[in-house]
N, C-alpha and C positions, 0 to 999 in steps of 0.2 A: 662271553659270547660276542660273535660281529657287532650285535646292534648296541651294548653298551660301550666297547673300544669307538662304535662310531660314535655313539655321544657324548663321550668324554672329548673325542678330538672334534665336534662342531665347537663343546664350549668351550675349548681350549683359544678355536678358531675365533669366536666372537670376543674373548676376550683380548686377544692378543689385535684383533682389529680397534676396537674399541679405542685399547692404551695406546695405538699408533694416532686413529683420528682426533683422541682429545690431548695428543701431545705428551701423555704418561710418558708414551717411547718417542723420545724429542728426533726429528726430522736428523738424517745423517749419524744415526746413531750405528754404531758395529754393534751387532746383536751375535754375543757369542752363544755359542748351544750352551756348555756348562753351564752358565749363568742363567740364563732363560729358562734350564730345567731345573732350578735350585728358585728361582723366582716364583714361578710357577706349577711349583712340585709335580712335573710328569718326565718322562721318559724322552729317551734325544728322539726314535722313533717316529715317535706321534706329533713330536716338536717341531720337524723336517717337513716332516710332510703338510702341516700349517705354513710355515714359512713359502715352501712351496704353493702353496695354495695365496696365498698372501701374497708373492711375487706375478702372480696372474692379475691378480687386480691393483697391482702398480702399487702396492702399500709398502714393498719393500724390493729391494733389487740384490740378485746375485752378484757374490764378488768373489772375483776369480780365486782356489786356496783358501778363502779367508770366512767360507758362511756366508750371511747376510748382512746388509745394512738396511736401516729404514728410509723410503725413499726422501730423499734430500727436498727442500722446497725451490723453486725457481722463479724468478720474475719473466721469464719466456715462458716456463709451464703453468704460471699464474694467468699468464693473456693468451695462450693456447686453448685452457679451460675455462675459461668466460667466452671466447670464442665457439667454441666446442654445445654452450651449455645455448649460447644465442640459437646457435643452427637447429639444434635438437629438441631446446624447449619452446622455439618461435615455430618450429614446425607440426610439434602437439598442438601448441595452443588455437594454431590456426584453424586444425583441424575440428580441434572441442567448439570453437567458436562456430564454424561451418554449421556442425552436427548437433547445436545444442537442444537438451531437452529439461525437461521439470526438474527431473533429480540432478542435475548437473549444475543447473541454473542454481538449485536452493542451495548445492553446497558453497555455492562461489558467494553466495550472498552471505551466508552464514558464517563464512572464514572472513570476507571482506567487514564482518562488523565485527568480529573480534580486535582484527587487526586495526582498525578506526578506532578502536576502544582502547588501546595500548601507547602510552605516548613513550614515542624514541629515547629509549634510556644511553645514560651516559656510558660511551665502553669501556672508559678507567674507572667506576665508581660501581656502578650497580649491576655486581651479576644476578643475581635472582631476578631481575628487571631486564636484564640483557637477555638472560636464557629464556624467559618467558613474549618477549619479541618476537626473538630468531624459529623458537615453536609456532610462532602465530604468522609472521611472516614464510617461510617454509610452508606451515599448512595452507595460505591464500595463495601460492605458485603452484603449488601440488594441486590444489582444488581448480583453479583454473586449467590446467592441461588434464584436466582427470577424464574428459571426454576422446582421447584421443585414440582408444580403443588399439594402442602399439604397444603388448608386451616388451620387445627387444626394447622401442624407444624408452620406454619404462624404465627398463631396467639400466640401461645409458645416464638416462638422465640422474636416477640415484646415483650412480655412479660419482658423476662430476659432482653432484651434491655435494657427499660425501668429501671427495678431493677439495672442494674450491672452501669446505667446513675448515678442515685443518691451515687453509693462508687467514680465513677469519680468526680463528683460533692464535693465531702468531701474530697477527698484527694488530689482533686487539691486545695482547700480553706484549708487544710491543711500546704499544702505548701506556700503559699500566708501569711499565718501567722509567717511560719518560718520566712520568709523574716524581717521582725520587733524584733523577737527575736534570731534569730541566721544566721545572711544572708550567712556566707561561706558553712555551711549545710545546706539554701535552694539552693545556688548555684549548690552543690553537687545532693544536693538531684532533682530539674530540669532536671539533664543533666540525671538521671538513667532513669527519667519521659519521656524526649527526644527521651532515646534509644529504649523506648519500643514502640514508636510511628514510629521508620524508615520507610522508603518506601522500602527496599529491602524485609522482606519477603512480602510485598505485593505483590512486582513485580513478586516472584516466585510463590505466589497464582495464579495471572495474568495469566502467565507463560504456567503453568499448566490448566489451566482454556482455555484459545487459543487453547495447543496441545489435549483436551479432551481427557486427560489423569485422570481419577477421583483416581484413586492409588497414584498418584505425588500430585494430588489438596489436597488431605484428607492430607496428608502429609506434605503437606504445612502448613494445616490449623492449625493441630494441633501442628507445629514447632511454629506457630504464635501465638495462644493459652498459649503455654508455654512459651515465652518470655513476655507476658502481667505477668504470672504466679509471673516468674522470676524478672521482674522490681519491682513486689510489696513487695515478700519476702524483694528484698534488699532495700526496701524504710523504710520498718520495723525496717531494722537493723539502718537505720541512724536515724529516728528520736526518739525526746527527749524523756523519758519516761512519761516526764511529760504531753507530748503535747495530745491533743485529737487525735489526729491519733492515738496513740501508745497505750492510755486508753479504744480505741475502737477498733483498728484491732490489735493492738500490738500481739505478740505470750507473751504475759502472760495474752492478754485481756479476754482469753478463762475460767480463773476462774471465778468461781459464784460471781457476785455481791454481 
């Protein structure tokens, strides 16, 4: 019947989302049909049409003759989608701040003492400490724009989430690699990973978000924006040229293959 072929292909769809955002299916990968339906044990049918559905939300791109590929990472589509993520989530939050009420206010409080409760784990060393952050930080951005009563923008903003997860995803496995070939520059290079994860401008997002001051909160967001900005620039500058970070976000990653 329709309703089971459709839900075999939603979870087809979620999983094959999934292995693209946590890097299962590594960034410029050629995803041929036969293999994905031998991977995956379904049908090319159902498999096409996921892909297709997949190439709509930018997870993977048409290539001419050849099926798919997974869409590749970029260091211009890296500072696109932090840009992208400033404009859409500085303008929820503004809005939440404007409009705020009791239930809006206890979540932010409630997410922001989690997050206060969590100290900034190391991203070569502790993932169960890493992954239990990025949940808690995530749920304190989400709880603060959660007043902003915009379905679309909503849905936008997961969006870039989603996307700006998988350069987090690579360049903390980035780093994780230093560690084997040059540990006093992953060392180095952690602690810049570190600073851009503080809890101080959070606290002054916070802050401002309490005094429903949305002038001070945008303010905030976008000091906070720029320090994410800031960690990566200088993450570029430390690692090897040779390393994959550097071949794919590097500032010379920008020439034509």
């Amino acid at each position: 019947p329709m309703t089971l072929r459709q839900s075999k292909s939603d979870i087809l769809f979620d999983r094959l989302r999934q292995d693209i955002l946590t890097l299962e299916l590594p960034p410029g990968m050629v995803l041929r049909l036969p293999a994905l339906s031998e991977r995956y044990a379904i049908g090319l049918t159902p498999l096409r049409e996921c892909l297709n559905r997949l190439a709509v939300e930018q997870l993977v791109v048409p290539e001419h003759n050849k099926g798919f590929r997974v869409t590749p990472l970029t260091r211009a589509d890296l500072l696109d989608l932090e840009r992208s993520r400033d404009a859409i989530e500085g303008a929820m939050l503004a809005h939440s701040v404007s409009h705020a009420d009791d239930a809006w206010e206890a979540g932010v409080i409630g997410a922001y003492h989690h997050l206060s409760q969590t100290p900034v784990p190391s991203v070569i060393h502790e993932d169960d400490a890493l992954a239990q952050w990025t949940r808690r930080h995530l749920a304190f951005h989400q709880a603060l724009v959660a007043g902003a009563r915009s379905p679309w923008m909503a849905r936008f903003a997961g969006q870039l989430q989603d996307q700006l997860g998988r350069y987090h995803r690579f360049i903390q496995s980035g780093l994780r690699d230093l560690t084997q070939t040059a540990p006093s520059l992953a060392t180095k290079a952690a602690a810049v990973s570190a600073a851009g994860m503080a809890l101080e401008p959070h606290r002054a997002l916070y802050q401002a978000a309490l005094d429903h001051d949305p002038a001070a909160a945008l303010a905030a967001f976008r000091h906070h924006t720029g320090l994410s900005i800031a960690a990566f620039e200088e993450l570029s500058t430390l690692m090897p040229a040779h390393s994959p970070f550097a071949k794919t976000l590097g500032p010379q990653s920008e020439t034509p293959a």
